[in-house]
N, C-alpha and C positions, 0 to 999 in steps of 0.2 A: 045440674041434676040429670038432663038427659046423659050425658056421657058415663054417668054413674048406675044409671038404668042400662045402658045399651052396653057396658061391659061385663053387668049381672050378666045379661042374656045372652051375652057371648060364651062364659064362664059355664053355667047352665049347660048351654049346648053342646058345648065340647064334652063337657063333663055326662052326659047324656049319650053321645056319637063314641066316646071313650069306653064307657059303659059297655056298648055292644061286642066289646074284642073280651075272646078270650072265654075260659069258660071247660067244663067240662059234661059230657054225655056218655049216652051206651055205646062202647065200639070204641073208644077212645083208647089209645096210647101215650105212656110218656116214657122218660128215662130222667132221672136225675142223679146225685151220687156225692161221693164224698173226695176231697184230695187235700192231701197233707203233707208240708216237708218242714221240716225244722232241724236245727243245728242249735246246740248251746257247748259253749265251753264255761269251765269255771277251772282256776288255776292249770292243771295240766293233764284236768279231766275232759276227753270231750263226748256229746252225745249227739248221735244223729238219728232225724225218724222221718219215715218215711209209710204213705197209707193209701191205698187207693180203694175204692167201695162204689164203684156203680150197683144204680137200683134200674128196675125196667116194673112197670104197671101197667095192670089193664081194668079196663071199666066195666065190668059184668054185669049192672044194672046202673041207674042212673046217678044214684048216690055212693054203689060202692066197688072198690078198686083193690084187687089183690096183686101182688107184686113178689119176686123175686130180689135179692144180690149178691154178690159173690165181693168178697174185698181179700187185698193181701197187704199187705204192714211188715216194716220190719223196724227194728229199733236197735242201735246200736249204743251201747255204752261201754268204754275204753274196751276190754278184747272181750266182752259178753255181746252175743249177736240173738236176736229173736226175730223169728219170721211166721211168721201167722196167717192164716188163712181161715175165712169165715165164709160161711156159707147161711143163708138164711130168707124168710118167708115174713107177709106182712101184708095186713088189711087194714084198710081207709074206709072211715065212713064220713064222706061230706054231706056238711048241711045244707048248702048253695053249692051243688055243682056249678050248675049252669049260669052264675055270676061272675063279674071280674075278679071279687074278692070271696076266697069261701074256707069256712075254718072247716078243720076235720078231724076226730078221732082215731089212733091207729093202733094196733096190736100187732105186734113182731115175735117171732122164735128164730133164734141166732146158735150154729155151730159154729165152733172155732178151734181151730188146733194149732198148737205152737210147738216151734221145735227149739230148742234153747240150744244154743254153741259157747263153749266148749261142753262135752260131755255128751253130746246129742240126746239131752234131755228134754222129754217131751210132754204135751200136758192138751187135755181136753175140754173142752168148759162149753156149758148150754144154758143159753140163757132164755129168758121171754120178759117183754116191755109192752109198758103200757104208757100213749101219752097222747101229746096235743098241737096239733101241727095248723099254720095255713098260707093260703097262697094269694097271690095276687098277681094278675096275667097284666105283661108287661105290651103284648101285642097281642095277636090269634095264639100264634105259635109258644110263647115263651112267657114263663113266670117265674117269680121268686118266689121261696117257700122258707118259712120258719118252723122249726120242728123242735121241742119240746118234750121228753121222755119222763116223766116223770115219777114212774113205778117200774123198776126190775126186779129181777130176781135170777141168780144164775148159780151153778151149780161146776165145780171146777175139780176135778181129779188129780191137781197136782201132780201130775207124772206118773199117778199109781205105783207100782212096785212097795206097798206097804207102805206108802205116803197117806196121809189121813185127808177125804173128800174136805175142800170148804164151800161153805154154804152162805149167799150173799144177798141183802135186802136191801135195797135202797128205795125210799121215798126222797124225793127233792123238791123244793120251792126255789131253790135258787136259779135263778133266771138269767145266769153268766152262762149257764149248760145250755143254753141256744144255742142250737147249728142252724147254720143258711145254706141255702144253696139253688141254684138254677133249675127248673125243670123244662125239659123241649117234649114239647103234645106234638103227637104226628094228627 
C-alpha cells in the first residue's frame, strides 16, 4: 500500500513541476506553419505537391494573439502545373494562456493567387475562416497544436476574363480536417 501511495505522489508532483512549463503572456512570440509533399501515381498518371505556409504571432494582450503567413504550393499533375501563393492575417483568442494546455478560438482572412501552366492562366480567391484550435507545451519553449477550421467562406475569380465569380461555404464536423503542427514561443 505504501508503494502505491508513494507513486500517487510521485505522479502528482511530476504532474504538478510539469504543469509549470510552458504557457503563454503579453509580449510573447511564436512561429508555427505548415509543410507538405506528396507524390501519387495511378496507371501512367503521375501527381506531385508540394506546400509550405509559415505562420509568425504575437501576443497583444494576455489572451489574444494576432498573426501573419505567407505560403506557396504548387501541384503538379501530368503537364498541368499550379503554383500558388497566399498570403494572409489571423486572431487567437485563448482561454488559458498561461496553462500547459489551452484551447483557443481563431479567425483568419486568406489571399491567394494561382497561376495555372500551360496557358498562364491565372485565378484569385479570398477567403475568411473561422474555428477551433489548442495547444499543449511540450517544454517552455515548444508545443503541439491541433487546429480545426470549421466555417469558411471564400470567394474565387476564376481567372476572370468573362469567367463567372464562384462563391464557397463550407461548414464541417468532420474531424479528419485536423491539422497539427509544432509551434516554437521565443
Amino acid at each position: 500500500m505504501k508503494k502505491i501511495i508513494l507513486a500517487a505522489i510521485a505522479v502528482m508532483t511530476f504532474g504538478f513541476a510539469n504543469a509549470q512549463t510552458g504557457g503563454y503572456s503579453k509580449g510573447d512570440a511564436f512561429i508555427s506553419g505548415a509543410f507538405n509533399v506528396g507524390s501519387q501515381k495511378t496507371g501512367d498518371a503521375k501527381a506531385n505537391e508540394f506546400t509550405i505556409e509559415p505562420k509568425v504571432g504575437y501576443f497583444v494582450s494576455e489572451n489574444i494573439a494576432i498573426g501573419a503567413k505567407l505560403g506557396f504550393g504548387s501541384n503538379k499533375i501530368g503537364e498541368d502545373k499550379t503554383n500558388s501563393f497566399t498570403a494572409g492575417a489571423f486572431g487567437r483568442y485563448y482561454f488559458t494562456p498561461a496553462s500547459q494546455f489551452s484551447v483557443y478560438g481563431q479567425a483568419g482572412l486568406d489571399f491567394t493567387n494561382s497561376k495555372i501552366k500551360p496557358g498562364d492562366y491565372k485565378e484569385n480567391e479570398v477567403g475568411a475562416n473561422v474555428g477551433l484550435g489548442l495547444s499543449y507545451f511540450l517544454s517552455k519553449h515548444f508545443a503541439i497544436e491541433a487546429t480545426w477550421l470549421g466555417l469558411g467562406y471564400s470567394v474565387n475569380n476564376n481567372g476572370g476574363h468573362g469567367a463567372e465569380k464562384s462563391n464557397n461555404f463550407n461548414f464541417g464536423t468532420d474531424l479528419r480536417a485536423v491539422n497539427f503542427g509544432v509551434v516554437y514561443k521565443f
